[in-house]
C-alpha positions in Angstrom: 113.2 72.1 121.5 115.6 71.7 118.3 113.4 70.4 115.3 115.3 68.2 112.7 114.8 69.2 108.7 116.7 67.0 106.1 117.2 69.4 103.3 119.6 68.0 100.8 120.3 69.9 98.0 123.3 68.4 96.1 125.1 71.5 94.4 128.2 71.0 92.5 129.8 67.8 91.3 133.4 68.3 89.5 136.1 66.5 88.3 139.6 66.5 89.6 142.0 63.8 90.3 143.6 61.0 92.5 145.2 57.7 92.0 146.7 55.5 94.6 149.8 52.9 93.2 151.9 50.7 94.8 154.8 53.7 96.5 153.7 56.1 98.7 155.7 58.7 96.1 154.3 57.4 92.8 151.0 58.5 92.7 149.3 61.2 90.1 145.8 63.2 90.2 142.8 60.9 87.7 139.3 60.5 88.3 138.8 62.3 91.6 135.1 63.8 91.7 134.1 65.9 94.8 130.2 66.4 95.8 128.8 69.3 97.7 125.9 69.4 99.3 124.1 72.4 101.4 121.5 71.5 104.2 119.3 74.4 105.1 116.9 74.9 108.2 116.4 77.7 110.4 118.4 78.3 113.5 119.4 76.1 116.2 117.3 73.4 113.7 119.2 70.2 113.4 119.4 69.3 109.8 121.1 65.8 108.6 122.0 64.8 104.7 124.2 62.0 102.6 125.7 62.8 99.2 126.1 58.9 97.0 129.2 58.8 94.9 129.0 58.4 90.9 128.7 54.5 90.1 132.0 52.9 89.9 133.8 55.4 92.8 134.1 55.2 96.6 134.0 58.0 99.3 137.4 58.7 100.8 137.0 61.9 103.2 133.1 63.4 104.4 133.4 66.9 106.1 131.0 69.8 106.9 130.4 72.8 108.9 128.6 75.9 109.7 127.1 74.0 112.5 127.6 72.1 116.1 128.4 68.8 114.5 127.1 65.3 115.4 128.4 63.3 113.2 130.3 63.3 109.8 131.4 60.4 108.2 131.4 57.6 105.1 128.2 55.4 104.8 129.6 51.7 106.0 129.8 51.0 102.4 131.6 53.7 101.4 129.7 54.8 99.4 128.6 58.2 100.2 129.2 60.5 102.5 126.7 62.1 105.5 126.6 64.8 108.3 124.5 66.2 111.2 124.3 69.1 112.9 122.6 71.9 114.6 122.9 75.3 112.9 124.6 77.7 115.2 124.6 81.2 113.1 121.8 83.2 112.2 123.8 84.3 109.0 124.6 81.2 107.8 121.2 79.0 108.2 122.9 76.2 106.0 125.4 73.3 106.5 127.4 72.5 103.8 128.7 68.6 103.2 131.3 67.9 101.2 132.7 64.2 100.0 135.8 63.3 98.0 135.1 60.0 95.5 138.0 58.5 93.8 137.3 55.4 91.3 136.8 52.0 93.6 139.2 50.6 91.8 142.0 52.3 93.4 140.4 51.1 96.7 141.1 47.2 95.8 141.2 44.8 98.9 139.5 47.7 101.5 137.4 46.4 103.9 134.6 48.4 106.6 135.4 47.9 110.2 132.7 49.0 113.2 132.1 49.2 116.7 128.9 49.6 119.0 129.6 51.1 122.1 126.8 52.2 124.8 127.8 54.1 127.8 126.4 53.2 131.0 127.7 56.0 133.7 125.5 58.0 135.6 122.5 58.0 135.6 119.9 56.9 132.6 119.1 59.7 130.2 122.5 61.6 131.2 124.6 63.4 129.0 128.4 61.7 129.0 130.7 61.4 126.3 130.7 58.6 124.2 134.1 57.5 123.1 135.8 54.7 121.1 138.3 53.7 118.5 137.9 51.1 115.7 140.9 49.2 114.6 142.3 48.3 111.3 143.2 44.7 109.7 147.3 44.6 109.8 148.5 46.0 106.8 145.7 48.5 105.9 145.0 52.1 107.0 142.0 53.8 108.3 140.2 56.6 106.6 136.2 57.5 106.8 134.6 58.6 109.9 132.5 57.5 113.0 128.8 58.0 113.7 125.5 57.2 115.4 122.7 54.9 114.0 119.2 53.7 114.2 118.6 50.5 114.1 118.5 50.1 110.1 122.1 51.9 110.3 121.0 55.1 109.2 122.4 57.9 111.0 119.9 59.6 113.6 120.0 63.0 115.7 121.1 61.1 118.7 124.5 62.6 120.4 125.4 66.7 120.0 128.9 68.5 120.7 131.2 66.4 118.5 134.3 66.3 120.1 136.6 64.3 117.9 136.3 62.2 114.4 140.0 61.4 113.4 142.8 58.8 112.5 144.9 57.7 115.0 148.9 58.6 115.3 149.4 55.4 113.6 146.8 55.5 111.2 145.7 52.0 111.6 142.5 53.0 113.3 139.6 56.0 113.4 138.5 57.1 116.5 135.2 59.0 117.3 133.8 61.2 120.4 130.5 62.7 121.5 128.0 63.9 124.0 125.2 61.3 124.1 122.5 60.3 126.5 124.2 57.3 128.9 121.8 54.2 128.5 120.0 55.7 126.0 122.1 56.3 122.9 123.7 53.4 121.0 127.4 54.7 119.3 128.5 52.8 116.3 132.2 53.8 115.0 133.1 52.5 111.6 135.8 52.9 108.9 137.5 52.1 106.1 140.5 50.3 106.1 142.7 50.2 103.0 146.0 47.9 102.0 147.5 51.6 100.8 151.0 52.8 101.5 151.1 54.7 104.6 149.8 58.4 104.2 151.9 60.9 105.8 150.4 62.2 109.1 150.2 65.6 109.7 148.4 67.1 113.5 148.7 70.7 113.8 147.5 72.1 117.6 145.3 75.3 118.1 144.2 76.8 121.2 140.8 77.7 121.4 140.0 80.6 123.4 136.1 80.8 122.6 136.5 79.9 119.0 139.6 78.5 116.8 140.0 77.4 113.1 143.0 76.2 111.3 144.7 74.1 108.4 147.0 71.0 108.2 148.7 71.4 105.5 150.0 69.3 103.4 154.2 68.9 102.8 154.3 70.3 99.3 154.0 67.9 96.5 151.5 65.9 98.5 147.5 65.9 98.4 145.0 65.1 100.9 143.5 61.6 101.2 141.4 62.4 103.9 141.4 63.9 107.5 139.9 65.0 110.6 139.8 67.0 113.8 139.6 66.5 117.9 139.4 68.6 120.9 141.2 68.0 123.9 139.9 68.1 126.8 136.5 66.6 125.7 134.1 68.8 127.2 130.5 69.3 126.9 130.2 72.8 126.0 132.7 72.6 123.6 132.5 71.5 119.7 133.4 71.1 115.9 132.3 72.9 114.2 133.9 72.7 110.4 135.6 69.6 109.5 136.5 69.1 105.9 139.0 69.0 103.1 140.9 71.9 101.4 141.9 70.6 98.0 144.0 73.4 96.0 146.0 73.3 92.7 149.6 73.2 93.0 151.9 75.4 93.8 148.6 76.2 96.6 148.8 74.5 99.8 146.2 71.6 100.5 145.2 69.4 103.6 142.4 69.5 106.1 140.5 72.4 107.7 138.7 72.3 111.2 137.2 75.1 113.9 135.8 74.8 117.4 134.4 77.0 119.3 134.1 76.7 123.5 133.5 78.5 126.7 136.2 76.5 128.5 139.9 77.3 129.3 142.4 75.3 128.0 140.7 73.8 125.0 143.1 72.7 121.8 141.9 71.7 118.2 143.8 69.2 116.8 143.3 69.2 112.8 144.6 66.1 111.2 145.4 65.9 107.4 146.5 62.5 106.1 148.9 63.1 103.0 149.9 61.1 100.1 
């Protein structure tokens, strides 16, 4: 039976930069910080950790990896960042999280937007997915990420196999997918909506035949907001497995990176890199 540790060890905090303005092409780097944090357990444990942003900043992007994820995403206040997951390789018995803060001033006017969803097919106790969407204000754009929580809204080990934590095409919502018990498990999608000029989308497909990984990359000239991943079809013995931003120094591309890895046929990863 998988035993949960919570082994937060907050590793490197840096300064970079990212401003948001009023044109989607006048923009320049200022005040971006990015936290790491590596959870460790032993394997097939299921470790779970948050990284807070320095006072004054907000969390725009949460990824992680090394693990089959459960959830990555932005605390409902944005402040922070967490993840779960089960550790999956004996070589690497740690999952790192990583979170992007910029100051919360650039952020003016967002607003958090959630869902609860329970599924109620089959029968009780059941593995099904767990699938839903959470819609943006008019006017504002989603970024963040989608998660299960107790009742005090903390994330909790419930769900496995992550299956999708993404923007939609338009960007005006975030939509999340898992494997969680029907009846049992309570999902709760959330995001962060922002009156920002549209990011530029970017989805790049890869099949994955037994294990895939990736980039979206960035049009040159442009850095990452934030980003995700899917897999399509959902399937239960398929799953994320990294999901998190690349951020490089010009003339080096940057966007999002994702991997899967599955025992079905006909599986594609989907990484999505929203671009400013």
């Amino acid at each position: 039976m998988r035993s949960r540790r919570v082994l937060a060890l907050v590793a490197t905090l840096f300064a970079a930069g990212l401003l948001f303005a009023t044109s989607a092409v006048a923009f320049a780097p200022v005040n971006f910080a990015q936290l790491w944090a590596n959870l460790a357990g032993q394997v097939y444990d299921q470790v779970a950790g948050s990284v807070s942003c320095p006072a004054g900043m907000k969390a725009v992007s949460a990824g992680g990896g090394n693990a089959n994820l459960t959830s990555v995403g932005l605390t409902p206040n944005g402040s922070g960042a967490f993840v779960v997951g089960v550790l999956n390789n004996p070589n690497y018995l740690y999952l790192p999280l990583v979170a992007d803060c910029v100051p919360a001033a650039q952020l003016a006017g967002s607003t958090s937007r959630s869902l609860t969803f329970q599924a109620h097919t089959g029968n009780v106790g059941d593995y099904v997915l767990f699938s839903r969407t959470v819609t943006c204000p008019t006017g504002t754009y989603a970024f963040g990420g989608g998660y299960f929580v107790d009742s005090s809204g903390s994330p909790t080990p419930a769900g496995f196999n992550m299956q999708a934590d993404a923007p939609t095409a338009d960007q005006t919502g975030w939509s999340f997918a898992t494997f969680a018990r029907s009846g049992v498990d309570t999902l709760v999608v959330t995001t962060q909506c922002a009156p920002l000029p549209a990011p530029t989308l970017v989805s790049t497909p890869y099949s994955v035949n037994g294990w895939a990984g990736g980039y979206g990359n960035c049009p040159a000239g442009h850095v990452p907001l934030s980003g995700g991943a899917s897999l399509d079809p959902p399937v239960q013995n398929s799953t994320l497995v990294y999901t998190e931003v690349v951020r490089n120094t010009a003339p080096n591309l940057s966007g999002w990176y994702a991997s899967a890895s599955t025992n079905y046929p006909g599986v594609v990863l989907r990484v999505v890199s929203q671009c400013l």
